[in-house]
GUVO-753398 format. One line per 10 residues: their letters; for each residue x, z, y of C-alpha. Coordinates in Angstrom, 3 decimals. Example, Ala and Ser with C-alpha at 12.3 -4.5 7.8 and 13.67 -1.06 7.14 Angstrom:
GUVO-753398
AS) 12.300:7.800:-4.500  13.670:7.140:-1.060 .
***
This chain:
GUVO-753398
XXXXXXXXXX) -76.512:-39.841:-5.272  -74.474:-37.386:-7.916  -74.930:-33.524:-6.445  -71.843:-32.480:-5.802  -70.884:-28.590:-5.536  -72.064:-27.777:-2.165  -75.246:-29.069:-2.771  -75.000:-27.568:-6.825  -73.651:-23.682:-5.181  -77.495:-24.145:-2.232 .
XXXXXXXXXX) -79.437:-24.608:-6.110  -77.828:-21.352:-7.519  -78.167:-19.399:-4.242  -81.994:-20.779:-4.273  -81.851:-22.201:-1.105  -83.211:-25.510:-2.690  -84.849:-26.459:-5.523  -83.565:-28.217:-8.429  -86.726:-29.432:-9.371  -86.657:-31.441:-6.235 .
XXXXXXXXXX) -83.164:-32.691:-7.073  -83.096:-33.266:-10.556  -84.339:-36.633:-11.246  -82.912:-38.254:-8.560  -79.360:-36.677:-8.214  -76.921:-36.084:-11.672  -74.911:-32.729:-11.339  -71.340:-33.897:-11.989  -68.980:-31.228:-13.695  -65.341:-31.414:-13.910 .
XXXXXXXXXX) -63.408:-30.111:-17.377  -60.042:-30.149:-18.204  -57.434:-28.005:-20.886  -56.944:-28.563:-24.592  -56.885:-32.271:-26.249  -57.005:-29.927:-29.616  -61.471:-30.121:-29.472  -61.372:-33.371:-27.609  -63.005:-35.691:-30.604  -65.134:-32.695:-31.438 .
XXXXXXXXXX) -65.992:-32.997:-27.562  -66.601:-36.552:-28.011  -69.250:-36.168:-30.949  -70.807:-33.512:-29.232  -71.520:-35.345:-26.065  -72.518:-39.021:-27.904  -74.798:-37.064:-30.784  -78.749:-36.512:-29.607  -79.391:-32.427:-29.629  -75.832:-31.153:-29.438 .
XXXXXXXXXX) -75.127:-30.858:-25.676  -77.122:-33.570:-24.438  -80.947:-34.167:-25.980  -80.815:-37.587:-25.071  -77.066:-39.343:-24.438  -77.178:-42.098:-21.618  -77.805:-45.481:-23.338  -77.146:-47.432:-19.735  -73.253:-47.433:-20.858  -70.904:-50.555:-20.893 .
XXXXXXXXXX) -70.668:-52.876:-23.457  -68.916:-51.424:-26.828  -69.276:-47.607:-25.947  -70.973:-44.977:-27.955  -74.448:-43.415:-26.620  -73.505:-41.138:-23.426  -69.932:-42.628:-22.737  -70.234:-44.038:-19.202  -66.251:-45.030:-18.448  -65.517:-48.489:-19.472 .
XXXXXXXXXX) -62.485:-49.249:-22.183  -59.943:-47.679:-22.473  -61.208:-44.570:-21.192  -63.937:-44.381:-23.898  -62.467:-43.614:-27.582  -62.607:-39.955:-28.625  -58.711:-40.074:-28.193  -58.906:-40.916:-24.427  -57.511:-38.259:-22.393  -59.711:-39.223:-19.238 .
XXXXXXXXXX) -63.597:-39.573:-20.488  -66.546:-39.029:-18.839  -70.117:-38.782:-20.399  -73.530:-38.448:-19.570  -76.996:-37.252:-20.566  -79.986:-35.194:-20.254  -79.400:-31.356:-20.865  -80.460:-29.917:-24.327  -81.162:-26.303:-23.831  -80.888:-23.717:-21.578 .
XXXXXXXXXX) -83.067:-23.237:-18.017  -81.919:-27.156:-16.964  -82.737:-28.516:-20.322  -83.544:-31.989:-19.143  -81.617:-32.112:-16.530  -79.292:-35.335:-16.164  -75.550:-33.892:-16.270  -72.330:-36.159:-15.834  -69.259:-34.723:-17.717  -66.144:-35.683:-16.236 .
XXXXXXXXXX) -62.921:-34.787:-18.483  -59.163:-34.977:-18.182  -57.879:-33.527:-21.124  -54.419:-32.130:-19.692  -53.254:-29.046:-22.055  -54.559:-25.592:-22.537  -52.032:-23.760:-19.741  -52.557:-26.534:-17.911  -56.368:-26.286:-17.632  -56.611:-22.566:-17.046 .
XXXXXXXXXX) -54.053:-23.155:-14.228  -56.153:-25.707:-12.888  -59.581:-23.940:-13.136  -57.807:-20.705:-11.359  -56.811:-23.144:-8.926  -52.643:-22.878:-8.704  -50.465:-25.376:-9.684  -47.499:-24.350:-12.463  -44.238:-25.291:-12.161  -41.112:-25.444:-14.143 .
XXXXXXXXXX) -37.656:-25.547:-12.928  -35.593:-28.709:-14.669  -31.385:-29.078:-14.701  -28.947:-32.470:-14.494  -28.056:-30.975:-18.030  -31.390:-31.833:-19.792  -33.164:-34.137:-16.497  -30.622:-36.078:-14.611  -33.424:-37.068:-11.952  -32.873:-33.345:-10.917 .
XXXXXXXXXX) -30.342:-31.657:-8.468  -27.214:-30.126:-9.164  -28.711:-26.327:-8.446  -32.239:-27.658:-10.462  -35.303:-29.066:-9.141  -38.801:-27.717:-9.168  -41.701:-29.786:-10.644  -45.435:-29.402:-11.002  -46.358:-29.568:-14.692  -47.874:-33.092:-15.428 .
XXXXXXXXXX) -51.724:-32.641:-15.228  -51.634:-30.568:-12.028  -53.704:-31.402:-10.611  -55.776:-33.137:-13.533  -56.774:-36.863:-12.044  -60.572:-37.666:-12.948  -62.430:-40.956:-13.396  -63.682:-42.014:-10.099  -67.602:-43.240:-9.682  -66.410:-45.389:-7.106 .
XXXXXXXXXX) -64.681:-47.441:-9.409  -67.108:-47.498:-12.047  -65.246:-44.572:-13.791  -62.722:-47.278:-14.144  -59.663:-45.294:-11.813  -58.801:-42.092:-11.263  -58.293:-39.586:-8.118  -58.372:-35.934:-7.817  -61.454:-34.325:-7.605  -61.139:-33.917:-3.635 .
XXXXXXXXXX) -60.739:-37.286:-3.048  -63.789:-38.243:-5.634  -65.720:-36.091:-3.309  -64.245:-36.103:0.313  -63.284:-32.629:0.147  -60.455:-31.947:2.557  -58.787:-29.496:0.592  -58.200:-28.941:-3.111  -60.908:-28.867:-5.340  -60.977:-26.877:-8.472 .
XXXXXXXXXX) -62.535:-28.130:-12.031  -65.496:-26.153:-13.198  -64.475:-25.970:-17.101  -61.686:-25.854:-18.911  -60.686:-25.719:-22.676  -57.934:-23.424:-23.867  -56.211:-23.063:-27.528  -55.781:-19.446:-26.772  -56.792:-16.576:-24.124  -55.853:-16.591:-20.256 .
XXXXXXXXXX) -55.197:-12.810:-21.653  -51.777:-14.822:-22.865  -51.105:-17.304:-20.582  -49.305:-18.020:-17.300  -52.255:-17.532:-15.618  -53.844:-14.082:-15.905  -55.197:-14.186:-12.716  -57.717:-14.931:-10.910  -59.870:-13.751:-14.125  -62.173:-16.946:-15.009 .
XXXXXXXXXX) -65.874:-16.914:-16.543  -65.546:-16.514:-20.011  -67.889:-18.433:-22.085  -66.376:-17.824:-25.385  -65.046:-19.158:-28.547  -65.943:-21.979:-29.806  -63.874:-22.319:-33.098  -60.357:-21.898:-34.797  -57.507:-24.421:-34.127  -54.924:-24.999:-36.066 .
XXXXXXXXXX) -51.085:-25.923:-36.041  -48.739:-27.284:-38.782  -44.675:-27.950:-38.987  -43.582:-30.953:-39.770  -40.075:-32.976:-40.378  -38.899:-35.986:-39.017  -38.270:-39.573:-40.476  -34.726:-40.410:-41.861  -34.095:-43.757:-43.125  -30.851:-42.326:-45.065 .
XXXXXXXXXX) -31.619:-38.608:-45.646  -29.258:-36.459:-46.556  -28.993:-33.437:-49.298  -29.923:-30.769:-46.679  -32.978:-33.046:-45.661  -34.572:-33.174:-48.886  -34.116:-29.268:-49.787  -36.097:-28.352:-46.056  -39.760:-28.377:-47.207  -40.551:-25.110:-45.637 .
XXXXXXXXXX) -40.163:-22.623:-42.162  -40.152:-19.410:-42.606  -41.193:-17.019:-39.269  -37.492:-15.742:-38.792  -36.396:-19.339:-39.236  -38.113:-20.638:-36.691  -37.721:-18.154:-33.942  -34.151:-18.132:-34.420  -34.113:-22.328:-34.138  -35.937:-22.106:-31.027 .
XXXXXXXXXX) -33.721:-19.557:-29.363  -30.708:-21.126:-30.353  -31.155:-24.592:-31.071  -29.065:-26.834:-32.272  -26.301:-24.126:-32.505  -28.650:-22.870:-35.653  -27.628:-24.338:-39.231  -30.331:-25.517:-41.676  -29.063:-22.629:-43.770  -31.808:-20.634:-42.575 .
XXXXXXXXXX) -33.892:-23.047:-43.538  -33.012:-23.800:-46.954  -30.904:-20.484:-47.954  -28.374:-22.687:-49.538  -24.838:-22.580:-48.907  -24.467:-26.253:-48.882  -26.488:-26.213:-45.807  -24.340:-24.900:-43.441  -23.109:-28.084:-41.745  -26.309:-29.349:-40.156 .
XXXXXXXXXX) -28.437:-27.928:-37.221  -31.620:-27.700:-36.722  -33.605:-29.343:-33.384  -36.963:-28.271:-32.603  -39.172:-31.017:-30.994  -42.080:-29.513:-28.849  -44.214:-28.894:-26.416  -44.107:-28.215:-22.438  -45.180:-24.865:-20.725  -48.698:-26.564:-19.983 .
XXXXXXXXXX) -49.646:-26.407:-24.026  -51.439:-24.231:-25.664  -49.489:-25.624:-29.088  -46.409:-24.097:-27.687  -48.244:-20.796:-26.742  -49.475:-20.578:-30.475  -46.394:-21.500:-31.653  -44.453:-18.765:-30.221  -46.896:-15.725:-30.362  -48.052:-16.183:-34.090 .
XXXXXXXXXX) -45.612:-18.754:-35.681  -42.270:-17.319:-34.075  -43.967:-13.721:-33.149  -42.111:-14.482:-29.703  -43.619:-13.815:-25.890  -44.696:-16.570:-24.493  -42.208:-16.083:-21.800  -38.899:-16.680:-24.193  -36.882:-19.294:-22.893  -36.311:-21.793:-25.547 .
XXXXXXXXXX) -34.180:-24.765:-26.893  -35.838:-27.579:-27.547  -34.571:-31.085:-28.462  -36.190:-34.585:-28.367  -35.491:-38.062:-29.887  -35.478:-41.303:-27.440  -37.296:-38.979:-24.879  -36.459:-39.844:-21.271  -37.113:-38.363:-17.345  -38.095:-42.141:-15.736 .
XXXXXXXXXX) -37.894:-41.828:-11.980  -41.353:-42.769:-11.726  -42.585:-39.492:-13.093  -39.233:-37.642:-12.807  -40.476:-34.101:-14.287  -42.267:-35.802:-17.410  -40.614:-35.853:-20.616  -41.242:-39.283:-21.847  -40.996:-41.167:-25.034  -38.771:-44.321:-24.667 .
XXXXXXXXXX) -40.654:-46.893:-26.837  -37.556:-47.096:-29.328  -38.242:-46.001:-33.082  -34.970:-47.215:-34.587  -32.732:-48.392:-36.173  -30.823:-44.793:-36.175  -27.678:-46.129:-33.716  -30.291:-47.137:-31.351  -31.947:-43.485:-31.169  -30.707:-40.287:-29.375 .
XXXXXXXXXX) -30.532:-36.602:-29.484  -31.460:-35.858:-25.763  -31.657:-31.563:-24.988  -34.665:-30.644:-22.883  -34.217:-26.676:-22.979  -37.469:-25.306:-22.053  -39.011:-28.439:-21.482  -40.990:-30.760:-23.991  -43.588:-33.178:-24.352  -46.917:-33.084:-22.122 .
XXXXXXXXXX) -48.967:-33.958:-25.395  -48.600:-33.351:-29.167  -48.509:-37.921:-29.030  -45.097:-37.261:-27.491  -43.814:-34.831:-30.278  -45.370:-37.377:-33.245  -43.547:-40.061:-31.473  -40.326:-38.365:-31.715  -40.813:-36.899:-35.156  -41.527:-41.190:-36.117 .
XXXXXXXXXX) -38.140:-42.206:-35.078  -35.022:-42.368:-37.427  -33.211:-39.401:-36.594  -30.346:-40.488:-39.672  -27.342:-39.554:-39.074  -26.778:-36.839:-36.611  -26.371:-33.928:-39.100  -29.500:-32.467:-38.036  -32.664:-31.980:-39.374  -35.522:-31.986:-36.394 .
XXXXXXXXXX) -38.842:-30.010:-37.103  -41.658:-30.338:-34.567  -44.934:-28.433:-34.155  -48.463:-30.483:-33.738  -51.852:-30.080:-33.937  -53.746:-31.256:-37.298  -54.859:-34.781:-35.646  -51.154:-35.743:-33.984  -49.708:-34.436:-37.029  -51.901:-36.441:-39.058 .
XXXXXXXXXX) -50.656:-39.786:-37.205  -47.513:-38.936:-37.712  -47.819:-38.090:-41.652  -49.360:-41.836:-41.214  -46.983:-43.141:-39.148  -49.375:-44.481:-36.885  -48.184:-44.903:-33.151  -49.119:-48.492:-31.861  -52.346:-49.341:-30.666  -55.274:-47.798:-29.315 .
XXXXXXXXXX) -55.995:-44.003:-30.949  -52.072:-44.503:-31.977  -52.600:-47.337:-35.659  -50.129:-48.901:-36.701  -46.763:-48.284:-37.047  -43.981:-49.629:-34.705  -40.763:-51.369:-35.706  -38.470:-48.918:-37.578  -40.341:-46.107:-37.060  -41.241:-43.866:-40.571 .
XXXXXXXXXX) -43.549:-41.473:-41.340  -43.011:-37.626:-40.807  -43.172:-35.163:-43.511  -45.370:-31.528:-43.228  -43.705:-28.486:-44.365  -45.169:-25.429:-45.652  -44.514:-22.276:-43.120  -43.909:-18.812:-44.877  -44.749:-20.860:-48.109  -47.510:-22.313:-47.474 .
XXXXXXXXXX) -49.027:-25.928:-46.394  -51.857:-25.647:-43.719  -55.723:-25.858:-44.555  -59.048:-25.040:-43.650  -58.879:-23.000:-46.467  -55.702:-20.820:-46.226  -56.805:-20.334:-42.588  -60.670:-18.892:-43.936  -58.697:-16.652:-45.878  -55.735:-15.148:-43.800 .
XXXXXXXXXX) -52.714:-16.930:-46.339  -51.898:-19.172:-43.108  -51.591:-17.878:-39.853  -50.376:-20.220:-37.280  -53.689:-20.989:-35.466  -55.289:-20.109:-32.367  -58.991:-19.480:-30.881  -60.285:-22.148:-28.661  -61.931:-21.110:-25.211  -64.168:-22.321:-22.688 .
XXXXXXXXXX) -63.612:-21.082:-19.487  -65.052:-21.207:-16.117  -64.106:-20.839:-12.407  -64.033:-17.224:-11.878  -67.145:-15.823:-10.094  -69.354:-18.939:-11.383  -72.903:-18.979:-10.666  -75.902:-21.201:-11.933  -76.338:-24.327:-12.043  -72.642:-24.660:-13.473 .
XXXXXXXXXX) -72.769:-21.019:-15.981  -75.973:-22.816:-16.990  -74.681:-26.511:-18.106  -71.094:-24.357:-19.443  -73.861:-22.679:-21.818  -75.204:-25.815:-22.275  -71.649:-27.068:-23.404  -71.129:-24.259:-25.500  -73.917:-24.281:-27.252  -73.713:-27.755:-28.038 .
XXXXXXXXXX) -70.018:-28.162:-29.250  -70.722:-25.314:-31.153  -73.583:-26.632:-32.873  -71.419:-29.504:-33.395  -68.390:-27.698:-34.843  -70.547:-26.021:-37.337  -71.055:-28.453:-39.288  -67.669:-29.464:-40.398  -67.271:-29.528:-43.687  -64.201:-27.812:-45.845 .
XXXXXXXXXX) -61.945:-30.834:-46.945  -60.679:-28.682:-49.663  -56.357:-29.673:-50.305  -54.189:-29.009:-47.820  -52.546:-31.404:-45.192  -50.579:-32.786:-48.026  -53.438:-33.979:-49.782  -56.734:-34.370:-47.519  -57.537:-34.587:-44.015  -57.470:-31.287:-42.743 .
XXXXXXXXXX) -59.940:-30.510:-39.354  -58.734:-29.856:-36.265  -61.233:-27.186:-35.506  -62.629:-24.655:-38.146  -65.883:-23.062:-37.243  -65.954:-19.503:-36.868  -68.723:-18.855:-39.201  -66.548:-19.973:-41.783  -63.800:-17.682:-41.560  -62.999:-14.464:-43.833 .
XXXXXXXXXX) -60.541:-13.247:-41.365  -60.216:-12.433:-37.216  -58.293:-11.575:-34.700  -59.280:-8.921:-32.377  -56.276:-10.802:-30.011  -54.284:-13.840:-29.364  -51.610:-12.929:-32.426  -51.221:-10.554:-34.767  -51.664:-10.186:-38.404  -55.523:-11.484:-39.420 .
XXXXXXXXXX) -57.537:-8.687:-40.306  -60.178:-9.079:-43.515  -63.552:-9.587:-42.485  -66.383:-11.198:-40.542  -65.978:-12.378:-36.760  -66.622:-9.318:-34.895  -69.608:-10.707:-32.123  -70.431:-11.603:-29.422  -67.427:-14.218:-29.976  -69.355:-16.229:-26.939 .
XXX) -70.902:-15.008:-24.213  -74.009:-16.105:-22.079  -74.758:-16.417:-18.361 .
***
């Protein structure tokens, strides 16, 4: 039998012991939030001394050390995962912990973990599942839907129903691209465990079968540039883009992200140097509101050819993952006298550079689809090593957060976590190049970096990290 929370909260208060638990009963932990550390997260759960000393080997046939859901629900893309192992460090080092994740979006996890639900308001203009006035939906991934024991991690429920709980049950952890300082949900303040590394963000073009002039000259985004385009929209001429006359005819569409992401909350504070609260105008290709999921921007399926793809205004909507954007930024947009830029984290950007959207982890390349082409912002291509130096600065910090007022044995497994996905993240290795030329990480470690940020956005300062960047329990 898995110790659930009740029994987890009577071990922190001391009323039992876990040594008379502990081989007989797993703690299960929930975490949710950012997909932007989620292979990072992967490696550090399936790799002996990062979080767990010893990864499970009692695993289904075809999975990794420590990865106890069955396929598909075991690649380090999944978005539902869940892992187990024996604790490396900390006061329950050998204790057997399960990990259960649902990898749902930075805003979306700190929502979660605070225990509200966010919502967005969507119009017949950009949604027409919604009512004339608007309609009100929960963001997808609230609340985030877990791998269920009972199944054999094989289906997912909500964390009550996993555990009979009558009423809603919160996750422990979450991951988050940036601080709940920023986000939509200040309050309740949650545990703070700390930073666990630097993520990054790139622009990027779309794919046009028959570009035109204007296309070719866009190759970079400039702050003002993009601020404007997502304030205005379409309404905005490439001009701004290119500063060439010529360029006046065609707009600019911005494909992005939802209010759950913590792209979109990088994006605006130190790309645009907008509040997170601007209302914005965001465009996608072939993306759809099916009345199965009739809040939930969707990608239609269709790559091309050009007649077949359309121009479909979402406002302040977008995609629920960076997949959705790449997806987008893959189709043919020829044609339409605009010239669509999205935003993406270094791995989604990196399938669409490949054009690689079919299959499992998102190989191969569909029919008529093309690849996507980075840009430069303020003149210059991402890297690991324009971020180490301050020349690049659209990236965020990447959190770990807890339920506010946590107590042992859950602080104690979160600096478990920590300790082991940092360990893990510091030893990635500088590519050298830029995104144009190498494989840049998703994740920079901290050690590594020649600049910081005393905040969420601003100007990096010269200079070591100031500590403590994590915090213990």
């Amino acid at each position: 039998m898995k110790m659930n929370k009740f029994t987890s909260a009577l071990v922190g208060l001391g009323v039992i012991s876990l040594a008379g638990v502990a081989s007989a009963a797993p703690i299960t932990v929930y975490i949710t939030g950012s997909t932007a550390a989620r292979a990072n997260f992967y490696t550090a759960c399936t790799t002996a001394g990062d979080i767990f000393a010893t990864p499970s080997a009692t695993v289904p046939a075809g999975n990794a050390a420590g990865v106890i859901s069955p396929s598909p629900n075991n690649a380090n893309s999944a978005n539902t995962i869940t892992f187990e192992g024996t604790l490396k460090s900390g006061p329950l080092a050998g204790q057997d912990v399960i990990i259960n994740c649902s990898w749902t979006g930075s805003e979306a996890g700190i929502s979660a973990v605070a225990g509200t639900t966010l919502k967005q308001t969507l119009f017949q203009a950009q949604n027409p599942n919604a009512a004339p006035g608007g309609t009100q939906y929960s963001l997808p991934g609230q609340p985030p839907l877990y791998l269920t024991p009972a199944s054999g991690y094989a289906t997912t429920g909500t964390i009550q129903s996993i555990e009979g709980a009558g009423s809603q049950v919160n996750p422990d952890f979450t991951m988050a691209d940036t601080s709940q300082k920023v986000s939509q949900t200040p309050s309740p303040a949650l545990t703070q465990y700390g930073i666990v590394g630097i993520v990054s963000f790139t622009p990027m073009k779309g794919y046009e079968s028959s570009p035109d002039a204007t296309y070719g000259r866009v190759t970079n985004v400039p702050q003002p540039a993009l601020a404007a385009a997502l304030i205005a929209g379409e309404s905005l001429n490439a001009y701004y883009l290119t500063g060439n006359s010529a360029d006046s005819v065609d707009g600019i569409g911005i494909i992005g992200r939802n209010l759950g992401s913590g792209t979109k909350v990088n994006t605006m504070l130190n790309a645009a140097l907008l509040p997170v609260s601007q209302l914005v105008s965001q465009t996608s290709l072939n993306g759809t509101y099916p009345a199965g999921t009739p809040g939930t921007l969707t990608f239609s399926g269709v790559y091309g050819p050009a007649a077949s793809v359309s121009d479909n205004p979402v406002g302040n909507d977008g995609y629920d993952s960076g997949s959705g954007v790449q997806k987008s930024l893959n189709c043919d947009g020829s044609g339409k006298g605009i010239v669509y830029l999205g935003y993406l984290g270094i791995s989604d950007a990196r399938h669409a550079f490949l054009n690689d959207n079919t299959g499992a982890g998102g190989t191969g390349s569909a029919a008529n689809s093309g690849t996507a082409v980075y840009l430069q912002f303020n003149g210059v291509y991402e890297s690991d090593t324009a971020i180490e130096t301050g020349n690049y600065t659209w990236w965020g910090q990447e959190n770990l957060y807890g339920q506010a007022g946590q107590v042992a044995p859950q602080t104690q497994i979160g600096d478990g976590i920590l300790t082991g996905l940092t360990t893990q993240i510091n030893t990635t290795v500088n590519p050298g190049g830029n995104v144009t030329t190498t494989a840049q990480n998703a994740i920079i470690p901290v050690p590594s970096m020649q600049v910081y940020r005393s905040q969420d956005y601003g100007n990096p300062l010269q200079g070591s990290w100031p500590t403590p960047y994590q915090f213990q329990h």
